[in-house]
N, C-alpha and C positions, 0 to 999 in steps of 0.2 A: 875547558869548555863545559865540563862536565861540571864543576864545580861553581859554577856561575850559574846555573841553570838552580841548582840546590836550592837558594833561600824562596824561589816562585813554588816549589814544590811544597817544601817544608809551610809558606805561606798559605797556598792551596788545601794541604792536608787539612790545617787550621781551620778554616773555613768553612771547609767539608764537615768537620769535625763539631763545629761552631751551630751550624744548620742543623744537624742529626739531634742532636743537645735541645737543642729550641723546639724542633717539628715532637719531641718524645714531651717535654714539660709542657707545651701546649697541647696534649692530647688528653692529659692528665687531668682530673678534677682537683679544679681550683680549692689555692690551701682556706681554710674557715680561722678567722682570725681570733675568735672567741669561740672554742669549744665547751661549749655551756656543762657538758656531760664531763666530762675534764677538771672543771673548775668547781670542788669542793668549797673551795673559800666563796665563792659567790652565794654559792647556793645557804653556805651558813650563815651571810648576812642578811641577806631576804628573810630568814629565821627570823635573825636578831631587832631584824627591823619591826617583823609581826610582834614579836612577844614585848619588845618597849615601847609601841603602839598602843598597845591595852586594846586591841580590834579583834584578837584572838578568837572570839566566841561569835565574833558576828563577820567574820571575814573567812572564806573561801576562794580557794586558787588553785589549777590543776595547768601544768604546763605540757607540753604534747608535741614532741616530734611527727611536724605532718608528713614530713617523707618516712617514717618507719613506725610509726603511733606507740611509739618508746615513751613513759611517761616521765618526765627531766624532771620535777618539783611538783610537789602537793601538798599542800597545810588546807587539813580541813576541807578536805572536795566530798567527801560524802555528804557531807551537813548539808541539811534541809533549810532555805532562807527563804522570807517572804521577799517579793520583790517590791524595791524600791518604791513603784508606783503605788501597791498594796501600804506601803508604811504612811504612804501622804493623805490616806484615805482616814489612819486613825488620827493627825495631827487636825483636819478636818473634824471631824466627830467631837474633836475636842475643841474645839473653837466653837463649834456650833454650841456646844454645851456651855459654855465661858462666856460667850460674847450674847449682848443682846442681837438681836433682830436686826435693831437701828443703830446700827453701829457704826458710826465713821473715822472718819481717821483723818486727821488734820494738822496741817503744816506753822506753825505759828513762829512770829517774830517779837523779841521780845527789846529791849536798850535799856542800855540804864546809862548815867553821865559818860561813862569812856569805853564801852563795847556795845558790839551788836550780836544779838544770839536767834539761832534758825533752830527753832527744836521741832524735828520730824517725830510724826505720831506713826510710822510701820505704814504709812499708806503705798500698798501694794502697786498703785495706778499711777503712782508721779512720776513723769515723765522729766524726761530732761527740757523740755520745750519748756511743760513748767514751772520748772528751776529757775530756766533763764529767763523767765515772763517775771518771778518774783524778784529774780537781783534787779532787771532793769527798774520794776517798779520803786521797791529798794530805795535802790541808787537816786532815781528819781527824786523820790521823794525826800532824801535826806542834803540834794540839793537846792530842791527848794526851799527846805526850812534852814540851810545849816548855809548855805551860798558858797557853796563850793564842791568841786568831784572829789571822791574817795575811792581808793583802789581796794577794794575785801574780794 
């Protein structure tokens, strides 16, 4: 009788044993699958990637653990950079100085016997709607002189 009763016990134990194991791992702070602070190889590639970039001089990065303001990586965070929008101001300046007053910019088509050529002049305003107003016309047009559809 005794011995019959055994493997529910032995089962039970298990069980018990099974739950205790779970309820402790579940209490626990979940494992971090990439330990950045860890992974020197990483961090020597982001190197490797800045210095065969040639950005060296005009790129800064400072990475920062926000739960503990541990600093993980930095290439160049002290440097001083103008910003972005500051750098568009002198490509401006220099257009102004470059370009006349009356400046336009124009989309032209050109053919000769066996192609057709779309040469864009940089016009900042062409629109896609555009585009597709000039292939219909295009297309249009090179059915009524040529009497047949073209796929380009």
């Amino acid at each position: 009788m005794f011995t019959a009763k055994m493997p529910i016990v032995k089962n039970t134990l298990y069980c018990h044993q099974l739950l205790v194991m779970i309820f402790l791992f579940s209490c626990s702070k979940a494992p971090t699958l990439i330990n950045v602070k860890g992974h020197k190889k990483v961090l020597d590639n982001i190197t490797t990637i800045i210095q065969e970039s040639g950005l060296q001089t005009n790129l800064g990065i400072k990475i920062v653990d926000l739960e503990s303001d541990e600093i993980i990586y930095e290439w160049n965070a002290q440097a001083l950079f103008n910003p972005a929008s500051n750098n568009k101001l002198y490509t401006c300046i220099a257009a102004l100085a470059i370009l006349d007053s009356n400046q336009t910019f124009s989309t032209s088509v050109y053919q000769d016997t066996a192609a057709l050529y779309l040469v864009g002049g940089g016009d900042p305003h062409l629109t896609l709607e555009q585009l597709d107003t000039m292939a219909r016309t295009i297309s249009d047009t090179m059915k009524l002189h040529l009497g047949r559809d073209y796929w380009f």
